[in-house]
C-alpha positions as CSV (number, residue, x, y, z in Angstrom):
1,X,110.1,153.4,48.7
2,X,108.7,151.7,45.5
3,X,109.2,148.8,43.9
4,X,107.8,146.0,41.0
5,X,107.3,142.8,41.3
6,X,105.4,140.2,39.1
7,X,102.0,139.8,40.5
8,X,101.8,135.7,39.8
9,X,105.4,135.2,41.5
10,X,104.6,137.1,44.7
11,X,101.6,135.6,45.0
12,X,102.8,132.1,44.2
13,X,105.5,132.9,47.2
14,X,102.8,134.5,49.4
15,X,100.5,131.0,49.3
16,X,103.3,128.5,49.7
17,X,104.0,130.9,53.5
18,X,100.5,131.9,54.1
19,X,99.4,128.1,56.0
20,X,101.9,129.5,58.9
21,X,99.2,132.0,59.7
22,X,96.5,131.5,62.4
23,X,93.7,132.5,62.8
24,X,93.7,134.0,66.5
25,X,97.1,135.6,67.0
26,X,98.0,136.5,70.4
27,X,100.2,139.2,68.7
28,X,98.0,141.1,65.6
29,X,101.1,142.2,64.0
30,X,100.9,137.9,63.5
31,X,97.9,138.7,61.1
32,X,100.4,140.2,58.9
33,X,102.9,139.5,56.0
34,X,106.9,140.5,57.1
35,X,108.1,142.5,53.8
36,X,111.5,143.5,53.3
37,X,113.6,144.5,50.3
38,X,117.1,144.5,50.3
39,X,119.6,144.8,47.3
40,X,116.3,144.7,44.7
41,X,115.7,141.1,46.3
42,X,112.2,141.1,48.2
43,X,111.6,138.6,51.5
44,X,108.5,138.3,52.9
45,X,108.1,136.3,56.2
46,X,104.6,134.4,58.1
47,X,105.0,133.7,61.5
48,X,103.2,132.4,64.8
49,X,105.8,132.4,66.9
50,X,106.3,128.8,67.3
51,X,107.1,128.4,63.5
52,X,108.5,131.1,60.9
53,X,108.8,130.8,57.5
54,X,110.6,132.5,54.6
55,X,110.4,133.2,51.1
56,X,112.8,135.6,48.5
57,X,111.9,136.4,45.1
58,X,113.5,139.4,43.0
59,X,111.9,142.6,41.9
60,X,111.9,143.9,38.5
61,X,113.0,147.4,40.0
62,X,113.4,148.8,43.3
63,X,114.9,152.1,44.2
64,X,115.3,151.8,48.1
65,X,115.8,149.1,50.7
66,X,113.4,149.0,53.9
67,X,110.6,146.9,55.6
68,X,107.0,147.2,56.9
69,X,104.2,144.6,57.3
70,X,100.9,144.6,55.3
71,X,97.8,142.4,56.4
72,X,97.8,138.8,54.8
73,X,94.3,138.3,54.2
74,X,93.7,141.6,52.2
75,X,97.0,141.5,49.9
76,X,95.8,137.5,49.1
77,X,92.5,138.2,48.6
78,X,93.6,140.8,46.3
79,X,96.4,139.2,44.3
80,X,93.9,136.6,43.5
81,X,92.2,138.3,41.5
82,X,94.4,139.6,39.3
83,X,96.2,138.0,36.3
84,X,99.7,137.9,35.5
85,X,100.8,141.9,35.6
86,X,103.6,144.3,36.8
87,X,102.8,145.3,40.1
88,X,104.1,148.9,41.3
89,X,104.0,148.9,44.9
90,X,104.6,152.5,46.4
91,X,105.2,152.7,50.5
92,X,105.2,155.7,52.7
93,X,108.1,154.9,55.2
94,X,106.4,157.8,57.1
95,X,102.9,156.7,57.7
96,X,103.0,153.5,56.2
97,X,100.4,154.4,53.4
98,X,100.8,151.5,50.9
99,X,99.4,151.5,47.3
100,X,100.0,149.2,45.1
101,X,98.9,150.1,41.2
102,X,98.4,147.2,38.5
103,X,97.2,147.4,34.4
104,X,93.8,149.4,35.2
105,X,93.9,150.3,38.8
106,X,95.2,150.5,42.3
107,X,95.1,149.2,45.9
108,X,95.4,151.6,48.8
109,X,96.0,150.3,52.5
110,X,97.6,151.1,55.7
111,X,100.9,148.8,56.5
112,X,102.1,147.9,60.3
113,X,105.5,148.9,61.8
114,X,108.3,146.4,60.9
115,X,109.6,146.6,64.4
116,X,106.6,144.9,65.7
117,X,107.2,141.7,64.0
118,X,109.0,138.9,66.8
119,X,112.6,138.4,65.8
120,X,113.4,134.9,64.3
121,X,115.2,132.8,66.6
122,X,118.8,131.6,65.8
123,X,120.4,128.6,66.8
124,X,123.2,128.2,69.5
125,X,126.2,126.8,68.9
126,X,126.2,123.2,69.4
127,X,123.8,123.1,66.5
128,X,124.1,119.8,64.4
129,X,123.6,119.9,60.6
130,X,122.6,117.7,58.1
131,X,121.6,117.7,54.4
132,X,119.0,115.4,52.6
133,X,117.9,115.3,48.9
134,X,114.5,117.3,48.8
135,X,112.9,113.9,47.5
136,X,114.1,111.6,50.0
137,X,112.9,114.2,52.5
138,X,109.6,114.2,50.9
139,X,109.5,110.7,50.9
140,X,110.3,109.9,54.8
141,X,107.8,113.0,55.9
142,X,105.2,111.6,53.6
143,X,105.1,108.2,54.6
144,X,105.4,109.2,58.4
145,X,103.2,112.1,59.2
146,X,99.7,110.0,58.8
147,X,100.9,108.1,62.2
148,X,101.9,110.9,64.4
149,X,99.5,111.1,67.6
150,X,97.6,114.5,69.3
151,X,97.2,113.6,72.4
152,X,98.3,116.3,75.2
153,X,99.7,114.0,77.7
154,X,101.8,112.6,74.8
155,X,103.4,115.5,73.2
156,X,106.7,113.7,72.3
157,X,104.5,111.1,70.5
158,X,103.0,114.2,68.0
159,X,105.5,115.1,66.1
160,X,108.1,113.3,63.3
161,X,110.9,112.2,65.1
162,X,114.6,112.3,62.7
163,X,117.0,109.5,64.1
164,X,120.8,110.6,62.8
165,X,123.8,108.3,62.7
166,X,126.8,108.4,60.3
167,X,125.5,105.5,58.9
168,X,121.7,106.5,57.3
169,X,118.8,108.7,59.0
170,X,115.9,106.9,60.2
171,X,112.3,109.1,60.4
172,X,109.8,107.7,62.8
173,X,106.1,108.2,63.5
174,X,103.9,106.6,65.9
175,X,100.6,107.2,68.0
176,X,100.8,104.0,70.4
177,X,99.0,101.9,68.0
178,X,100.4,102.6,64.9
179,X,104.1,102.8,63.9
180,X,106.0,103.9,60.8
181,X,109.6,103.5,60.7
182,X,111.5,104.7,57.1
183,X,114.8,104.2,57.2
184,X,116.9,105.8,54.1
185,X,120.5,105.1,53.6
186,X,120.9,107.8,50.9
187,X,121.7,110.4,53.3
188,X,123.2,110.5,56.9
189,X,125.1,112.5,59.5
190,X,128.5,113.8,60.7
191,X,127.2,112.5,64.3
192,X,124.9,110.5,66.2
193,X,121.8,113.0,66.8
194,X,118.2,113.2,66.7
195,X,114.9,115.9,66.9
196,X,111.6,115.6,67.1
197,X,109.5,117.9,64.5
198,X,106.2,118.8,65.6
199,X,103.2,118.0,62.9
200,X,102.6,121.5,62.2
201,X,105.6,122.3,60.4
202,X,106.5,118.6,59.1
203,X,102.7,119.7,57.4
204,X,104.2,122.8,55.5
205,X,107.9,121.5,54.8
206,X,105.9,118.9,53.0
207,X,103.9,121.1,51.1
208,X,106.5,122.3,49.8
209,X,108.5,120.1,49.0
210,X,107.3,118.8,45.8
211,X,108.3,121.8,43.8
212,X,111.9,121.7,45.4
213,X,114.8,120.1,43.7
214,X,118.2,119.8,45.2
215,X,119.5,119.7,48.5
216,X,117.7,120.3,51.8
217,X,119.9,121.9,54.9
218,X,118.6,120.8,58.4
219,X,120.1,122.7,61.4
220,X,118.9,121.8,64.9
221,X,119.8,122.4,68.6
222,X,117.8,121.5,71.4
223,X,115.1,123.4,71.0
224,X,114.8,124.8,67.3
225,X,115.3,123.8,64.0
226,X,116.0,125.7,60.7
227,X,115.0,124.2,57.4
228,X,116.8,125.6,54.8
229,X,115.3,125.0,50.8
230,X,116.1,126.4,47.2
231,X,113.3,129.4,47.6
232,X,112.3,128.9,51.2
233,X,113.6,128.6,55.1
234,X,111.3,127.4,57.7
235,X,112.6,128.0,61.8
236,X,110.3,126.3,63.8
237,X,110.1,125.1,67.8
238,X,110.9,121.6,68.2
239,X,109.1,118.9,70.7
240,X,111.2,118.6,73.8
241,X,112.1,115.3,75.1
242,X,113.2,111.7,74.4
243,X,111.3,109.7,72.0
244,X,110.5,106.4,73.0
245,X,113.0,103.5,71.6
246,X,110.8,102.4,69.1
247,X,112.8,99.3,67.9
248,X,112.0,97.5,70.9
249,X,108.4,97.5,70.2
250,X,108.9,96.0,66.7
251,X,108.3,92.3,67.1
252,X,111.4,90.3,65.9
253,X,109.7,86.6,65.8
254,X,106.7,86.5,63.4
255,X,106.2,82.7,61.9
256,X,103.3,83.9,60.1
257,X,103.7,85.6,56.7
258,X,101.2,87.0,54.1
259,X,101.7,88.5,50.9
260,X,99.3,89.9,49.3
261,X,98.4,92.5,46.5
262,X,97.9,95.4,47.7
263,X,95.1,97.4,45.7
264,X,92.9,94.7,46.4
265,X,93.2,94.0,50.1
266,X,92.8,97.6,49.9
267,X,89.8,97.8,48.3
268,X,88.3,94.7,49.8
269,X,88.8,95.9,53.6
270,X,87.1,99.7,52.3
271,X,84.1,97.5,51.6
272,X,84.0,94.9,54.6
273,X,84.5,98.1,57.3
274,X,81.3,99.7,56.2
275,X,79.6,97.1,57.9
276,X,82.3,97.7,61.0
277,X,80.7,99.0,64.2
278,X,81.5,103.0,64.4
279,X,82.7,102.7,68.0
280,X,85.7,100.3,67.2
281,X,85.4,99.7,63.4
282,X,87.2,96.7,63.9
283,X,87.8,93.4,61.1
284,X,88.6,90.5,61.8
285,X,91.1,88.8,59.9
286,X,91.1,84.9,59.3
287,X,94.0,83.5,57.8
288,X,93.6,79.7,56.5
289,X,94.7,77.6,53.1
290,X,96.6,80.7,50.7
291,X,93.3,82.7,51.8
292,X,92.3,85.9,53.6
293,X,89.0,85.9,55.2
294,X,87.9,89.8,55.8
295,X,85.0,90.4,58.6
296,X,83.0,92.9,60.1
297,X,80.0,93.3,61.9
298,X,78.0,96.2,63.7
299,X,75.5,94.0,66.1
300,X,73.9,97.0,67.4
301,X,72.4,97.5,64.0
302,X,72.5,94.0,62.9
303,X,74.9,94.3,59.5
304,X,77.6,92.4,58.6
305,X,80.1,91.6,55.7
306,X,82.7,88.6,54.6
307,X,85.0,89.0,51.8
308,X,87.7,86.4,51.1
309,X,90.8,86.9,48.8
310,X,93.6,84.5,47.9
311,X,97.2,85.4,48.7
312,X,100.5,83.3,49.7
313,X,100.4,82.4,53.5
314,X,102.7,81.1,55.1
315,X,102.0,79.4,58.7
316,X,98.8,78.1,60.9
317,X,95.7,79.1,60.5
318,X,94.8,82.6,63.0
319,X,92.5,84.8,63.6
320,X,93.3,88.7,64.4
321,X,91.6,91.8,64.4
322,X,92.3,95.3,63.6
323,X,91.1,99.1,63.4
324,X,89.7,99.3,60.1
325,X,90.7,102.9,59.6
326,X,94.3,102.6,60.8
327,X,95.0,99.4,58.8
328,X,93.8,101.6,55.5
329,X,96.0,104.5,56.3
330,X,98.9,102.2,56.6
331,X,98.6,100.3,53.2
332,X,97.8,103.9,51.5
333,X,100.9,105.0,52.5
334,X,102.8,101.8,51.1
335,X,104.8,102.6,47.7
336,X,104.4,98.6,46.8
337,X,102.3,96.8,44.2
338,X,102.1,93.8,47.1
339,X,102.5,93.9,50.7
340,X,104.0,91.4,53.5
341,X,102.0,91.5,56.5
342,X,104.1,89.2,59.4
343,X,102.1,87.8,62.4
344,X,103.7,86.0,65.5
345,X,100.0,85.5,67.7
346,X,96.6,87.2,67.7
347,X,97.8,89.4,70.8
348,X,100.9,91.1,69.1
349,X,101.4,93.7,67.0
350,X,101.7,92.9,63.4
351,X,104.5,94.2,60.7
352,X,103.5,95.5,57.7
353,X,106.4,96.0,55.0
354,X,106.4,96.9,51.0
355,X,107.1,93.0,49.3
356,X,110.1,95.1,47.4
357,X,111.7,97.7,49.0
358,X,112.5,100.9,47.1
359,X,116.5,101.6,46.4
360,X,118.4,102.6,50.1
361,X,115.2,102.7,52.0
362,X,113.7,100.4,54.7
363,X,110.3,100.9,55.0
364,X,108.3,98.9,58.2
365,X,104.8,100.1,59.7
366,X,103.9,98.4,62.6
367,X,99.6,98.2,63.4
368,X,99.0,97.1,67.0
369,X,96.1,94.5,66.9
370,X,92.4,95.0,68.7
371,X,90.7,92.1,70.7
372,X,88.4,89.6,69.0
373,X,85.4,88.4,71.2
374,X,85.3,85.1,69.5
């Protein structure tokens, strides 16, 4: 069987798959790129069994159809190397013998059986389907993914979960003490459904993402989900189980309301938690008078640091305290020149929203607050 393909494309298409691949397969045939040409069109396929992902590209020329697998790491670390070149790949269907001959040279290597390579899972047939722009997509997966949890007891909490109603689709993160709800309006389903997708792949379906334009086709059942793009398709094993209702957790009374830009609290809270212990890197908060009192302290090592800003409050003066590092993630992830932080007491959680939301979208993160011993 031979075949030429441009060396750039296929390598392109080979990176964007390659961040499926683990390092310690159970199966070794796992350690390999899927090839498999068809009608002059080449796919190649990455797998470890819990998540599979496609790619197509077409071949210049290709005078037979089969399939066989080739290692990952040694046709990357090769392709590297080369610049942007015909590449004739000849295969021995009979002992697998691959080489693969460029400008000034050739590759020779052994390939892997085809048949080895696990099956991709299809979906049964009360699977649910939905379709969202690739940038709204991008958008909820983006701004979500940062507050997913890891821990083991949890599982449910570690992935993305998709809320579907006929109405808008709402994706929601959380880890217990942080929440992110974005709720877009510019796309929706034919039914009330939901999934949860695990980080993994809510990782590479972000990745790639920003070079997609179109439409994105999202088919789920109960246990599996296929993600279908322009030049890609991702299956992958969903989180089983129900996700927590995380409306109720959302405080609905909060008579205290900042607004402030965002950059700067930004900035100003990077500085302050330097001086935060390491165990808890908490600040402290103090809100008086149109101003924002930032705090920290580490007494083991006897450093501190105080930084006020001015911004709009609205309410009586408080005191609260929060992880330095989860408060930063939030207000990275905020789209928003200035942000509205909403406060009902010093022992609950407090709502953190963009001061202008973005056309169709709702965007809330929610940061559960620490105890201050003063």
């Amino acid at each position: 069987m031979k075949f030429v393909v441009s060396s750039t494309a296929l390598l392109n298409h080979l990176q964007a798959i390659s961040r499926v691949i683990i390092s310690k397969n159970t199966l070794p045939i796992l350690n390999c790129f899927l090839f498999e040409l068809s009608n002059g069109r080449l796919s190649v396929t990455a797998s470890d069994t819990e998540t599979t992902m496609s790619t197509s590209l077409m071949t210049n020329e290709c005078d037979s159809d089969g399939k066989f697998a080739i290692s990952s790491k040694t046709i990357l670390d090769a392709l590297k190397e080369l610049p942007e070149q015909p590449l004739a790949f000849e295969v021995n269907m009979d002992n697998l013998e691959i080489t693969v001959q460029y400008l000034n040279g050739k590759y020779s290597v052994v390939g892997q059986n085809a048949d080895e390579y696990p099956q991709t899972v299809s979906l049964g047939n009360n699977a649910v389907r939905v379709d969202m722009d690739a940038n709204i997509l991008m958008n909820g997966i983006n701004r979500t993914l940062f507050a997913t949890g890891d821990d083991e007891l949890r599982p449910i909490m570690n992935g993305v979960y998709f809320d579907i109603t006929t109405e808008n689709i709402t994706i929601v993160a959380s880890d217990g003490n942080k929440l992110v709800k974005n709720q877009t309006m510019a796309a929706k389903g034919n039914e009330k459904a939901a999934f949860i997708l695990p980080q993994k792949p809510a990782t590479l379906i972000k990745n790639l993402l920003p070079k997609e334009t179109g439409i994105v086709s999202i088919e789920f059942d109960d246990r599996n989900a296929v993600f279908t793009l322009e030049n890609y398709r991702m299956v992958c094993r969903l989180i089983e189980g129900r996700y927590p209702n995380y409306n109720s957790v959302i405080p609905q009374n909060n008579p205290n309301k900042i607004t402030i830009d965002r950059l700067q609290f930004l900035s100003a809270l990077r500085r302050v938690s330097v001086f935060s212990s390491q165990i808890s890197s908490l600040v402290k908060l103090h809100l008086q008078d149109n101003q924002i009192t930032i705090s920290a302290q580490d007494i083991d090592f006897s450093t501190s640091a105080e930084e006020s800003l001015n911004c709009q409050f609205e309410g009586m003066p408080m005191s609260i305290g929060f992880k330095s590092t989860f408060l930063i993630d939030i207000l990275n992830n905020i789209p928003s020149e200035e942000v509205i932080i909403q406060l009902s007491d010093p022992s609950r959680a407090g709502v953190i929203i963009p001061s202008q939301q973005e056309e169709n979208e709702m965007l809330l993160m929610l940061l559960m607050p620490m105890m201050l011993n003063d």
